[in-house]
BAFI-503177 format. One record per residue (C-alpha): x, y, z; residue number from 0. Coordinates in steps of 0.05 Angstrom, whole numbers, plus 5000, padded with zeros to 4 digits. Layout:
BEGIN
[[X,Y,Z],NUM]
...
***
This chain:
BEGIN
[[5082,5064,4455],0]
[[5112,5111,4496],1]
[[5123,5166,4451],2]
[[5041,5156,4436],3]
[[5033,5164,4516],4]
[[5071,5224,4517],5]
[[5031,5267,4459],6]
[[4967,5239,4489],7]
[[4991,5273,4554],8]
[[4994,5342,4521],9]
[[4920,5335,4482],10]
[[4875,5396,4495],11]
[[4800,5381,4519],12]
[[4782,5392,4449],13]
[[4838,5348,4420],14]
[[4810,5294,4458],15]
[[4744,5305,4443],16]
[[4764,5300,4361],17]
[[4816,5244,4376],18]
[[4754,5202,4415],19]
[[4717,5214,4370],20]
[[4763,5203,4310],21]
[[4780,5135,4344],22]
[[4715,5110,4344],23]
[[4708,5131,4269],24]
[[4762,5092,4247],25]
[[4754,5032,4289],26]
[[4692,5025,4255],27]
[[4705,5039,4198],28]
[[4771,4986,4188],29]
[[4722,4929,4211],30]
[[4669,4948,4166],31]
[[4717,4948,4105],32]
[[4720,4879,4127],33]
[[4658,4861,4111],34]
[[4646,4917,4056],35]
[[4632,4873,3992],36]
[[4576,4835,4026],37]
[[4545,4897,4052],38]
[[4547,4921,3970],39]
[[4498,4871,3953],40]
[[4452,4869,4007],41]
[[4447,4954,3999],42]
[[4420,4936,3933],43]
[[4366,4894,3966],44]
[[4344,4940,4010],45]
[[4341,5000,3975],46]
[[4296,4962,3915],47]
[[4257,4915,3958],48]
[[4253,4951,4026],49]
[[4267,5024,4015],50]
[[4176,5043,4020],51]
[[4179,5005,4095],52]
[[4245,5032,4115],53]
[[4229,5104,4103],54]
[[4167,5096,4136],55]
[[4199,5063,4194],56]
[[4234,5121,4207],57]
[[4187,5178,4205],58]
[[4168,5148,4275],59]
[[4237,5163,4313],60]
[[4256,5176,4388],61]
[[4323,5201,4413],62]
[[4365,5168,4471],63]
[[4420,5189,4514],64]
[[4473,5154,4501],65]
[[4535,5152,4554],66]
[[4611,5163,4532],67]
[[4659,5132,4581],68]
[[4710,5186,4609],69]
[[4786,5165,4611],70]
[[4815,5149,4682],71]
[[4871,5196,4717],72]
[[4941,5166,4700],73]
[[4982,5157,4764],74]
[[5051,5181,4759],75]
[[5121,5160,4812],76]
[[5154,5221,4834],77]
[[5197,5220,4775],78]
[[5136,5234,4722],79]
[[5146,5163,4704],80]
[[5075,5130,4689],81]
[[5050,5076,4737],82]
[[4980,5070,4712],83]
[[4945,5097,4653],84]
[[4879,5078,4611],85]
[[4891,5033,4549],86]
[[4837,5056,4496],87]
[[4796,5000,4474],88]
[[4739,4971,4443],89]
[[4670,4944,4482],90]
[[4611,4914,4456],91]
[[4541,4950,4489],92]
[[4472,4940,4500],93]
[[4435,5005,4494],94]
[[4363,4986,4515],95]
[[4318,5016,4478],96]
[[4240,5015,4508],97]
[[4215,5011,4432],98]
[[4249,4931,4432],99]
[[4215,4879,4454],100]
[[4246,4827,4503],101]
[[4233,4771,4450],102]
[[4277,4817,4405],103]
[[4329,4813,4456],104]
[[4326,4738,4457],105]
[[4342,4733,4386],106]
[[4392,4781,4396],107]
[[4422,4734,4445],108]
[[4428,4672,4397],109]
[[4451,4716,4346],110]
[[4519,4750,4385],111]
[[4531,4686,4435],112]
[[4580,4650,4398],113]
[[4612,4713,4377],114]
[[4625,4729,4441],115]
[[4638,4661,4455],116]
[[4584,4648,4508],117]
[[4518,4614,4511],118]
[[4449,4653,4491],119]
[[4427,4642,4563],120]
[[4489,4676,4594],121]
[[4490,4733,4545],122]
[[4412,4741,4550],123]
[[4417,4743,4633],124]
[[4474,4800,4626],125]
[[4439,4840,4569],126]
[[4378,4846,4635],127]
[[4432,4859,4683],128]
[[4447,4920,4717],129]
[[4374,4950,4721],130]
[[4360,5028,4721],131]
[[4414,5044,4669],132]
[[4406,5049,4589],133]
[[4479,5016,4577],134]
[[4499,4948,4591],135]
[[4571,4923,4572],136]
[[4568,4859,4535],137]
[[4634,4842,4518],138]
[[4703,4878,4537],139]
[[4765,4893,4497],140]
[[4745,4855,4434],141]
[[4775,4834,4368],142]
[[4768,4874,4300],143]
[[4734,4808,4280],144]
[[4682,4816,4331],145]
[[4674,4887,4314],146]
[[4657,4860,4245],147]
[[4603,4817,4260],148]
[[4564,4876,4303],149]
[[4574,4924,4249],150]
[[4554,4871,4192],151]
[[4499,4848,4221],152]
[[4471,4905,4259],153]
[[4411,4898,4226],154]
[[4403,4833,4268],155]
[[4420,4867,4333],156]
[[4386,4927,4352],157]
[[4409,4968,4404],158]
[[4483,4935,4405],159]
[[4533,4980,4392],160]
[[4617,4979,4382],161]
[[4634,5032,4436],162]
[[4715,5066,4456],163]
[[4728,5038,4526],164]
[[4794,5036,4564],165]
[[4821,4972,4593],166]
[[4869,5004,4665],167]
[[4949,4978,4645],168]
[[5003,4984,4703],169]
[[5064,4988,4656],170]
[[5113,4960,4705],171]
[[5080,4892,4729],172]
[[5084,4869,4795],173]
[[5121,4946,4815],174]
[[5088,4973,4883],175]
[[5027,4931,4860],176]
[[4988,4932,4933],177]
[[5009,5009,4938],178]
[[4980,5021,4863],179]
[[4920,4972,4879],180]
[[4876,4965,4812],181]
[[4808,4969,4784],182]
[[4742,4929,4779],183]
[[4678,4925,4760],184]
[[4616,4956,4798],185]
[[4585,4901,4825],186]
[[4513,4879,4861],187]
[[4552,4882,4929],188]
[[4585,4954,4919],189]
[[4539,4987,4870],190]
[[4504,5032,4928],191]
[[4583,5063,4937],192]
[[4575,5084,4879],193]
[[4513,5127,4864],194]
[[4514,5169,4799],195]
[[4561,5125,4772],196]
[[4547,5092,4708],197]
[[4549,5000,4712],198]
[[4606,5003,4655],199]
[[4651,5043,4695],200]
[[4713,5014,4731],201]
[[4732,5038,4800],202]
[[4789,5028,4849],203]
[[4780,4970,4882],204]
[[4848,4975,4935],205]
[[4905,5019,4937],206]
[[4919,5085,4911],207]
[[4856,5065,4855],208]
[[4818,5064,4911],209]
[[4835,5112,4954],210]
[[4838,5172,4911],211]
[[4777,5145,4862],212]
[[4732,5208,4870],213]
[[4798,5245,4830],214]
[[4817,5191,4779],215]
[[4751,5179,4762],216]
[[4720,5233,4714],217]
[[4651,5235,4700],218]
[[4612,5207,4634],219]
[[4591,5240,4582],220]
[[4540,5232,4533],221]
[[4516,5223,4461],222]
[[4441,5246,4446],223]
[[4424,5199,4388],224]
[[4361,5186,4348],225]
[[4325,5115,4343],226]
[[4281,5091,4291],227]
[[4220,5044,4317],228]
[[4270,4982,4297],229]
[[4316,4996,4352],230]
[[4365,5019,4300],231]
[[4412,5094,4317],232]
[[4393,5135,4251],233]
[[4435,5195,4274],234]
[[4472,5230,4331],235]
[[4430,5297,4350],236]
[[4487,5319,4393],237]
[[4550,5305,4449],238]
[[4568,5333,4513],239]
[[4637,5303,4516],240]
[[4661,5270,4581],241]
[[4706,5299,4635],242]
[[4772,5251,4637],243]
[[4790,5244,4711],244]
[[4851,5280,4741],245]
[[4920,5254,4739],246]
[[4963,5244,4800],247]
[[5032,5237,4822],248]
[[5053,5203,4875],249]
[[5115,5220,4926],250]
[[5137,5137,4912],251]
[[5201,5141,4866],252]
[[5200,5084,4821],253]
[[5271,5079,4812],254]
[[5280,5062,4890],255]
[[5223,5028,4893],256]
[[5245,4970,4836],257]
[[5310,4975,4869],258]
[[5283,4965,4947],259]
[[5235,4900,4917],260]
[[5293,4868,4878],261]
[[5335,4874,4950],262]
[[5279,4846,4983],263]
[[5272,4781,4929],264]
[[5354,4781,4927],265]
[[5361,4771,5001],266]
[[5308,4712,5010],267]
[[5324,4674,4956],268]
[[5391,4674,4993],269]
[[5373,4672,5064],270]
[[5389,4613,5100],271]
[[5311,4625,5132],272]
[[5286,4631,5064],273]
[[5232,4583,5074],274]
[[5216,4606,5135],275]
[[5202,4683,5115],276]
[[5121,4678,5084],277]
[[5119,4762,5088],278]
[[5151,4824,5093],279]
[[5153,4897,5088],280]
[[5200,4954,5076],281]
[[5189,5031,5082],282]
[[5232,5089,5063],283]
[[5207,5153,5081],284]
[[5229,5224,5069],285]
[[5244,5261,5127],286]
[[5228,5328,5116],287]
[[5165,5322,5085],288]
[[5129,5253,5101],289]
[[5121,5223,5034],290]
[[5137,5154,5020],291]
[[5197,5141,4975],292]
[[5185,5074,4972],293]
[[5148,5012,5008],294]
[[5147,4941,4991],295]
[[5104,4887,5014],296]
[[5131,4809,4992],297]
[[5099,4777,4962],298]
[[5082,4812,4901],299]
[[5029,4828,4872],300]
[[5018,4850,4790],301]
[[4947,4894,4793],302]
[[4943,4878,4714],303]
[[4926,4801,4734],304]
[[4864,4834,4746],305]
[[4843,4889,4691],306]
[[4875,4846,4641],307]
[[4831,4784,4646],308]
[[4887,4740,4673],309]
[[4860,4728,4741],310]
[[4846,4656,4741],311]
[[4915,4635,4720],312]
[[4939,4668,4779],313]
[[4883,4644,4838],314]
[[4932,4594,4864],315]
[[4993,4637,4877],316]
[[4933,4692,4908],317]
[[4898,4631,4961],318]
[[4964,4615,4978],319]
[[5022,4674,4981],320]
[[4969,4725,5024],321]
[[4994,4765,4967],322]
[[4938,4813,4963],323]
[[4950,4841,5031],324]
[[5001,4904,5036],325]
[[5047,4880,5096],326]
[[5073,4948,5099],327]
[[5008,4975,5130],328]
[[4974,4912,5153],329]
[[5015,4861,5182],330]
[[5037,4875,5252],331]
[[5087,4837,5294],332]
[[5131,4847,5353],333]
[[5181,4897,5342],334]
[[5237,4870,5392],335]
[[5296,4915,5409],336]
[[5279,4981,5357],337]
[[5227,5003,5404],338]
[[5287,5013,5455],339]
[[5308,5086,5434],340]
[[5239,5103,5449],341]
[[5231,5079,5514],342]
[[5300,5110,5533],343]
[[5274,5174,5517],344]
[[5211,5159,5566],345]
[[5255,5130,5620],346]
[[5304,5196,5614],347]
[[5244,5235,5617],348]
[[5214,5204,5676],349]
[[5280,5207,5708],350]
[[5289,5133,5724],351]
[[5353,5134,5684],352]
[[5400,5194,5675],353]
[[5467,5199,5627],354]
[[5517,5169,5680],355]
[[5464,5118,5702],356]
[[5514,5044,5699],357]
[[5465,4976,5697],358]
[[5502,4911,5703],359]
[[5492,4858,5654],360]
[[5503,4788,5673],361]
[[5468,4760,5627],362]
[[5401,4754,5668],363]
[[5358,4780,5712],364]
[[5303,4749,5761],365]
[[5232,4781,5767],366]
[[5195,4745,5827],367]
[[5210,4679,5809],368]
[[5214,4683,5732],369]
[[5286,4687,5708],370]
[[5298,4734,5649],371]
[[5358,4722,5605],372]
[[5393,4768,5553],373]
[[5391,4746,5486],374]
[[5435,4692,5466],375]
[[5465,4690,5530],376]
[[5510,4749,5532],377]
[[5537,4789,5591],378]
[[5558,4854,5568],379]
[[5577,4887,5647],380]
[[5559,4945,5664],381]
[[5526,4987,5607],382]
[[5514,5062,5602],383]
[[5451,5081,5568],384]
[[5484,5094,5505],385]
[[5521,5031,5499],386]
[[5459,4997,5528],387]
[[5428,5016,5453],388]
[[5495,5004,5416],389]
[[5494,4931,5451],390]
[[5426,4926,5449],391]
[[5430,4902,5522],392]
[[5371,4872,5550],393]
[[5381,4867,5619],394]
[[5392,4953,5613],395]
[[5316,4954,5588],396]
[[5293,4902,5626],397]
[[5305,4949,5695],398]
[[5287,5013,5658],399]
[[5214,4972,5649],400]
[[5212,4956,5712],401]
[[5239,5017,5742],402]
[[5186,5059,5709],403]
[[5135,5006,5747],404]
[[5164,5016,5810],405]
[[5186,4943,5821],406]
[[5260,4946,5847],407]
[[5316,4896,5871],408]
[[5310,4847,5804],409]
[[5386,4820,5810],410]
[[5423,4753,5793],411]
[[5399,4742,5862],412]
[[5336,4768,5881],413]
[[5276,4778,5845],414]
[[5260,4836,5871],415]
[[5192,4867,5890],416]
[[5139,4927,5896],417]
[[5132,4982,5952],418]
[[5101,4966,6015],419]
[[5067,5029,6003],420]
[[5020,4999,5946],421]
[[4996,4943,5994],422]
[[4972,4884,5956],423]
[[5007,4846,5896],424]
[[4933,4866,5865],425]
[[4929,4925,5885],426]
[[5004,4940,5864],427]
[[4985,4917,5796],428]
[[4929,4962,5784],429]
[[4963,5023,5807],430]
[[5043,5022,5812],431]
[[5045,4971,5744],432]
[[4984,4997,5704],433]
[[5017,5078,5703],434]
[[5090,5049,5688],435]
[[5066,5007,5634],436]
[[5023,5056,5599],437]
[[5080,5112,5607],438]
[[5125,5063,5575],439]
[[5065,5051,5524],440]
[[5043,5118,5521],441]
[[5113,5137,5503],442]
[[5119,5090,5439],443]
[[5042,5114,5423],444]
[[5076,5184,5423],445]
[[5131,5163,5365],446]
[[5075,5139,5318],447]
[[5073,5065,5343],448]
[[5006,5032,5361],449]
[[4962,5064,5319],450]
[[4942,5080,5251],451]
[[4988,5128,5217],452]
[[4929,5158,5168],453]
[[4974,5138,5108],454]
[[4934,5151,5047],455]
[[4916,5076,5039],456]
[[4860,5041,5055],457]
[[4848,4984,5104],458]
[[4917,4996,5153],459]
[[4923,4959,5214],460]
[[4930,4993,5287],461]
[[4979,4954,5334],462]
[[4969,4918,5396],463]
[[4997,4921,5474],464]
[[4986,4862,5511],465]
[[5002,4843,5584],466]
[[5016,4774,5609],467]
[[4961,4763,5655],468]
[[4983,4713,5710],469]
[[4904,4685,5722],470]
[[4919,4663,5653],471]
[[4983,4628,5666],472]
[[5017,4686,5648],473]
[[5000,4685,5578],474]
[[4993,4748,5542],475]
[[4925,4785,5537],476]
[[4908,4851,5500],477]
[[4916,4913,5541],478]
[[4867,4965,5526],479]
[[4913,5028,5534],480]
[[4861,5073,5529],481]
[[4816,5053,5578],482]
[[4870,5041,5629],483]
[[4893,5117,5621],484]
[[4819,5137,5626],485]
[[4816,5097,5688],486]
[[4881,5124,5718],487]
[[4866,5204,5705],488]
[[4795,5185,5739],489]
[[4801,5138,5797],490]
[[4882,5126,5809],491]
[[4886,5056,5785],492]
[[4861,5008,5737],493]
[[4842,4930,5743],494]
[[4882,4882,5707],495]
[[4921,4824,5723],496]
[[4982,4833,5695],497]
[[5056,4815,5718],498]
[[5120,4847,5731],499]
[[5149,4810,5683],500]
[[5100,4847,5625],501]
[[5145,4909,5647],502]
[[5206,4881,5631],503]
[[5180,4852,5568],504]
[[5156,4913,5538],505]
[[5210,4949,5551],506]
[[5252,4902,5501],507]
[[5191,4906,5448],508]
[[5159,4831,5466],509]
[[5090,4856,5490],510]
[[5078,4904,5432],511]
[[5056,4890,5361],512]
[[5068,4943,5309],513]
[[5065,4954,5233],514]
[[5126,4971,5194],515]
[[5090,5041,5176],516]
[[5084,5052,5243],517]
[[5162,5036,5249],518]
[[5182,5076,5195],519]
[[5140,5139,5222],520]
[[5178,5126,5297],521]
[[5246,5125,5257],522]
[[5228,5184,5217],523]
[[5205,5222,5286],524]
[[5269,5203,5319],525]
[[5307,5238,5260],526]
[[5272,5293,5266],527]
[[5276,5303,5337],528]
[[5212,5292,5368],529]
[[5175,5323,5302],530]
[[5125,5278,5287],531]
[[5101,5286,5202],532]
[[5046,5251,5162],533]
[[5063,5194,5126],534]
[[5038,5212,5054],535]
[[5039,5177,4987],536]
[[5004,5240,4942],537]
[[5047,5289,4927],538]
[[5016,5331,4870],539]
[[4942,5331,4831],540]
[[4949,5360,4756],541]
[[4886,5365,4706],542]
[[4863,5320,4662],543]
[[4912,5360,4611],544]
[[4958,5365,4658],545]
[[5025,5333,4676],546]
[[5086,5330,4715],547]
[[5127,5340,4653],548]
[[5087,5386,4619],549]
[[5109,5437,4668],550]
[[5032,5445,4681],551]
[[5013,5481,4749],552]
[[4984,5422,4812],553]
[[4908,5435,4826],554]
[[4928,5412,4901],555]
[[5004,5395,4932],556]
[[5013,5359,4994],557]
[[5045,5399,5040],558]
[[5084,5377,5104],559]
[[5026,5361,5154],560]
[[5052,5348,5235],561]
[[5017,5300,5273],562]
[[5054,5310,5345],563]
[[5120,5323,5377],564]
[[5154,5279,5423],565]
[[5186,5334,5472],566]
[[5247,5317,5499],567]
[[5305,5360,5519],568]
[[5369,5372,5458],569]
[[5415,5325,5508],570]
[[5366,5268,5512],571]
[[5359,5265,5435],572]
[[5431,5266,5422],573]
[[5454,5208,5470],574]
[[5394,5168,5441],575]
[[5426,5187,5377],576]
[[5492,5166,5402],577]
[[5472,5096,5418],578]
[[5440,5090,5361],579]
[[5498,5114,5309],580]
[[5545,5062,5358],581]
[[5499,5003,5331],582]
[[5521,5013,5261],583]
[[5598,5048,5272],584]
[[5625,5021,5342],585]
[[5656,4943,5323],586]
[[5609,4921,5385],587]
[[5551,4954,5355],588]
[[5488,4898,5332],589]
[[5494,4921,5255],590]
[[5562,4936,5249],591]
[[5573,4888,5194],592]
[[5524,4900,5156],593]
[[5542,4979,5150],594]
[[5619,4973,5145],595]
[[5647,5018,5090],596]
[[5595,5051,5081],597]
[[5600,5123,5042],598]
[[5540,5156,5100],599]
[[5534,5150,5170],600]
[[5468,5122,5192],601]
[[5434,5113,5260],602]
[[5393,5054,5267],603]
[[5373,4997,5314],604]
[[5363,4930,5300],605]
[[5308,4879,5335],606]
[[5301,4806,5341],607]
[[5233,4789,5371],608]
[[5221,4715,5387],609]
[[5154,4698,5347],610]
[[5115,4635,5322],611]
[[5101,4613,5253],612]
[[5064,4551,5236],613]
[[5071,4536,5307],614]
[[5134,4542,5301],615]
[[5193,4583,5341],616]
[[5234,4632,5303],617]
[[5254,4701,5303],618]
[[5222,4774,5276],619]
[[5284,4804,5236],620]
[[5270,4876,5244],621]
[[5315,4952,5232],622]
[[5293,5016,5223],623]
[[5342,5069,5220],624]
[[5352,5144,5192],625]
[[5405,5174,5152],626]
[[5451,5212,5145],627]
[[5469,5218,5212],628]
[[5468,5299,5220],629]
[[5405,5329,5177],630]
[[5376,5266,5154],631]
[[5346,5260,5094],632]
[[5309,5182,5096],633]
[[5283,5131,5150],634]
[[5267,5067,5144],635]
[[5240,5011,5168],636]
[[5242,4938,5146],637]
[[5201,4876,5179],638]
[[5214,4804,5159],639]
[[5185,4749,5204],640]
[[5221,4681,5199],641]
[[5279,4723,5181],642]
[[5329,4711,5234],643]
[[5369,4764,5266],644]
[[5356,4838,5253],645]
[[5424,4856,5240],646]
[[5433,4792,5187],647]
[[5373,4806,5143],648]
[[5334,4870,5151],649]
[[5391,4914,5173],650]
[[5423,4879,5107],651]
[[5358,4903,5063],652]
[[5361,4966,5104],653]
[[5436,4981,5076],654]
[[5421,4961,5003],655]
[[5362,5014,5008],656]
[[5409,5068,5028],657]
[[5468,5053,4975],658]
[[5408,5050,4919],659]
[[5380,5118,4950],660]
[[5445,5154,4952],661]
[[5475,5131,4890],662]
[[5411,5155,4846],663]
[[5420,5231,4860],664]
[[5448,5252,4924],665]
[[5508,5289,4939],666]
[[5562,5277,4980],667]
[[5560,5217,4984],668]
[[5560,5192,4919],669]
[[5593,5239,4862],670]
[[5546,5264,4815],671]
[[5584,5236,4762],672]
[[5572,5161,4785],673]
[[5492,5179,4800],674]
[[5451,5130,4770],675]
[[5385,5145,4732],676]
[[5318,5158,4765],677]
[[5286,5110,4716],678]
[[5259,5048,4728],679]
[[5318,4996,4720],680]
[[5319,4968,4652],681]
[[5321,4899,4669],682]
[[5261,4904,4721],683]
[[5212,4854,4685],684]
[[5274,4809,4680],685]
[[5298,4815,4747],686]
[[5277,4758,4801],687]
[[5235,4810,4837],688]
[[5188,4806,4779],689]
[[5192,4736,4758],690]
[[5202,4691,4814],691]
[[5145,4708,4866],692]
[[5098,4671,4846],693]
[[5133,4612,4815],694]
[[5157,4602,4896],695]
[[5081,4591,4906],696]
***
């Protein structure tokens, strides 16, 4: 099969056009030696009995356009390795004719109905479906025996036709299945998307299909045939030949990414939280030019279930897993301690803390009367901003929050409190609290985090900021940032009923919700220094001819496109990236473990947000991280809640990602004689990755 894929990637427009045609020939022409010898003897009929009427018949003839189905874009990985393509087929059509009657098409029902294994009814309310269009699709991908029967008796069924179709195949299975997204049917509740198109065409329903469907899809072309007063096609008058849709390749290397999904399966199916972790994402993104390498969402999902007619077998594992979401892009949860680099940089920048600046860490904190404890009960001393990140020292972050909202004196011993200056407790909070927390905000928003990315997917999640409003018993509310900085430039301050304690939170990443795209765009924009890129998943478009191993020359390339740029002075990027190299080097560092021996040196940060599932507490294992260390080539990001610690499970995943990253083509750190191949691994479809998602459900 895949030496057929790869001449059919190198046919001419005129190839295809004989090939298509050619196909259809000899499709036709197998199934009617089928039925050849009974056809003998009824010729023999028709031409001694019937031949006055039939001539007659067709001296009154009219000509109908008949439409030819173009073939979709294939989708290539960054590799040239196919990740969708069109299947050529066989379909069984209606063309309606206006000279038959609708009690012809009645009979015409009872005639194909069991052929098609359906009831007359059924096949008689689809055959008048799809009004405003000569074509109707009766019957997809069918059997040479069904062919048969239309061509044996097409006497019997005027206007039916045996027609080349293409049934969309993702080679791979279950392989970056919510990135691919698949195909579907127009349908009553779509078809005004889709004006101009044609009912029998497929389009992308989620995904890459859909996103990029105005390029993959083609347009139709058509076959000007002449009809006898029977309903019957006497002759073809003339083609205009349809125009395939373009091909695309995508920046996602399919190596990495079978590699990243079986880490991801490996790791909960030997998690001590396995049954605890329902979702989770992982990103990889290159650094220097925005496109995704790879991203993951678990569960899994295999697109084919749906173009291949194998839906229903799967509807439990769909209504249960939430498998048909991509938790890369659209599940958003708190981020815990990886939003601390970034609100480092905002507190150096604000001035609140400087290099030599020494917090002590007792293990707690109180704010007013609410006593704030470092995780796990550790007391680290007195921390230095970069060992604050190394650590991952709460009680460091919890001041900075707090500093940057003007409430000083938390202690062991005091809880502290606001300047007289401001007043009121109310009127401290909308003025004094509202401008530190959206600086601190404002400051993640500037990494990438809160917001859309404008990946080339559809349906992505923003974040959320919340406060915890004390009229509320302090429970958390959504805080509209936007307004609240609209406010602030126009009046001063900005009403809300929030707490000191929201401060302190936030600073540690519990009153923030973000995506891991988001995450992975913040930990590509710290390795790059403030330079904030696109996250991308297209990399080039090619011709319908046209391929990424055919040497052909891109119609369009993606180029590098810059979104923003964190400034920051050289020395405040370099002790972030200090602290965050000491979390994954220095023994004392949060992911130590999970990076010892490693051939690279990585920065990274690890978070542990404390979350509720199935109401429920557990934690939010998160990482993100960028490597190598000097002139980074990847970040990544990795999300799973229910996982446990950050620095057991995702910086784990994280890790894995790297090794399978460096050891596929990238010098130093692995010798090129031990690189692996770029292909897809071998024993992908019998890895657990592919078969063991949905038999968990």
């Amino acid at each position: 099969m895949r030496n057929w894929k790869d001449k059919q990637e190198q046919l001419t427009e005129e190839e295809k056009r004989r090939r298509r045609q050619a196909f259809r020939t000899n499709m036709v022409y197998g199934t009617v030696f089928l039925s050849f010898t009974s056809l003998v003897l009824r010729a023999g009929y028709v031409q001694v009995a019937k031949g006055k009427s039939f001539r007659q018949a067709e001296l009154t003839t009219q000509t109908a356009r008949i439409p030819i189905l173009p073939q979709r874009g294939w989708i290539y990985d960054a590799n040239g390795q196919v990740l969708a393509w069109d299947k050529p087929t066989m379909s069984i059509v209606l063309n309606r004719y206006s000279t038959v009657s609708d009690a012809t098409y009645h009979q015409v029902a009872q005639v194909l109905a069991p052929v098609l294994q359906t009831t007359p009814a059924k096949l008689y309310q689809t055959m008048n479906s799809a009004t405003g269009t000569i074509q109707v699709t009766l019957a997809n991908n069918v059997t040479n025996e069904q062919v048969a029967f239309v061509v044996e008796h097409q006497s019997q069924l005027p206007g039916v036709q045996v027609v080349q179709d293409y049934q969309r195949q993702y080679p791979n299975g279950d392989l970056a299945g919510q990135v691919l997204g698949y195909v579907g049917a127009i349908t009553a509740e779509n078809v005004n998307q889709y004006k101009g198109y044609l009912y029998s065409q497929k389009v992308g329903e989620t995904g890459i299909e859909q996103e990029y469907e105005p390029i993959l899809q083609g347009n139709p072309g058509y076959e000007l045939v002449a009809i006898n007063s029977a309903g019957n096609a006497i002759g073809s008058v003339g083609e205009i030949a349809p125009k395939d849709g373009d091909n695309i390749q995508l920046t996602l290397d399919g190596h990495e990414q079978a590699e990243a999904q079986m880490i991801m399966q490996n790791m909960i199916n030997s998690s001590s939280n396995k049954n605890n972790v329902e979702d989770a994402a992982a990103v990889m993104l290159n650094v220097k030019t925005g496109g995704v390498i790879a991203m993951v969402s678990y569960p899994y999902l295999d697109p084919n279930w749906y173009t291949m007619g194998t839906l229903g077998q799967h509807a439990n594992y769909l209504s249960t897993s939430g498998a048909q979401m991509n938790n890369a892009i659209g599940m958003y949860n708190y981020p815990g301690s990886t939003v601390k680099p970034a609100n480092l940089i905002t507190a150096l920048k604000a001035g609140v803390v400087k290099p030599d600046t020494v917090i002590e860490d007792d293990g707690y904190i109180y704010i007013g009367t609410s006593r704030k404890n470092e995780d796990e009960g550790f007391a680290f001393g007195g921390v230095n901003p970069i060992e604050a990140i190394t650590v991952s020292s709460d009680v460091f972050f919890y001041q900075v929050g707090l500093w940057l909202g003007k409430w000083f004196g938390s202690s062991t011993s005091s809880g502290g409190g606001y300047p007289p200056t401001a007043g009121s407790f109310q009127n401290y909070l909308n003025t004094d609290f509202a401008k530190g927390i959206n600086q601190l905000f404002q400051g993640e928003v500037d990494f990438g985090l809160g917001y859309p990315t404008g990946i080339d997917l559809p349906y992505e999640a923003a974040g959320k900021f919340y406060v915890e409003d004390y009229t509320q018993g302090n429970s958390q509310v959504q805080y509209n940032l936007k307004a609240s900085e609209a406010s602030v430039a126009k009046t001063g301050k900005y009403v809300n009923y929030g707490s000191p304690a929201s401060l302190a939170d936030a600073a540690i990443g519990q009153s923030q919700q973000f995506t891991p795209m988001q995450l992975a765009e913040y930990a590509m924009t710290l390795a790059d220094q403030g330079l904030r890129l696109k996250p991308h998943l297209l990399e080039n478009v090619f011709t319908e001819n046209g391929t990424p191993s055919s040497g052909a020359k891109p119609l369009q390339t993606v180029k590098p496109q810059i979104e923003g740029k964190v400034q920051a002075a050289s020395w405040q990027w370099n002790l972030v990236k200090q602290g965050m190299y000491g979390v994954t080097s220095n023994p004392s560092g949060t992911a130590y473990s999970a990076f010892v021996g490693a051939p690279y040196q990585v920065a990274g940060k690890t978070g542990t947000a404390q979350i509720y599932l199935g109401g429920k507490p557990t934690d939010n294992s998160v990482f993100i991280c960028y490597a190598p260390l000097n002139n980074p080539q990847v970040a990544i990001a990795v999300m799973a809640p229910g996982g446990g610690y950050g620095a057991q499970f995702s910086a784990v995943i994280a890790r894995q990602m790297l090794d399978a990253y460096f050891n596929e083509h990238h010098e130093p750190f692995m010798p090129k004689s031990g690189w692996t191949s770029t292909a897809i691994p071998a024993n992908w479809k019998s890895s657990p990755a592919y078969t063991l998602p949905e038999q968990s459900h």
